[in-house]
C-alpha positions, 0 to 999 in steps of 0.5 A: 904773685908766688909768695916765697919763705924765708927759709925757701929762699934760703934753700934757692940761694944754696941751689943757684950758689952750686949752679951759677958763679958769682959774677953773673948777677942777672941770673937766677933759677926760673920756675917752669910748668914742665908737665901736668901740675909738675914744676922744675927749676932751670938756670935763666936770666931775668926776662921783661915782666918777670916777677923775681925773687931775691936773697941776698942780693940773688935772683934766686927765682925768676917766675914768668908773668902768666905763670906767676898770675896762675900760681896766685895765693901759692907759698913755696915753702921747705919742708924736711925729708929723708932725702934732705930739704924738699921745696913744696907749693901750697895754697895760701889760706 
């Protein structure tokens, strides 16, 4: 199971707030593998299996079963940068 911070969902919930509107509660962003250790995030609907992560009363991520089970021990946290607020995995100790 993908572990996500507080401040993590926080950072997603303000991702889908400027992507989606507020009357379409079954809708979150899903985690992707898009290419060799790269991930991305896409505007979904929750799917059968899916874990989903909430705030606030958003899905403000949606991780595909498989996917889910690889990134096992994962933490999605934030970590500041020049460029603003940057979403990072790391292995949970």
């Amino acid at each position: 199971m993908v572990e996500v911070t507080e401040r993590a969902r926080e950072e997603l919930k303000k991702a889908l707030d400027a992507q989606v509107q507020a009357d379409q509660p079954s809708t979150g962003l899903r985690l992707a593998l898009v290419g060799p250790d790269e991930f991305g995030l896409g505007v979904d609907q929750e799917q059968e299996g899916d874990q989903v992560v909430e705030h606030e009363g958003a899905k403000v991520l949606i991780v595909e079963t498989a996917l889910a089970e690889k990134l096992d021990g994962i933490t999605i946290d934030v970590h500041e940068s020049e460029a603003g607020p940057k979403l990072v995995m790391s292995k949970t100790a």
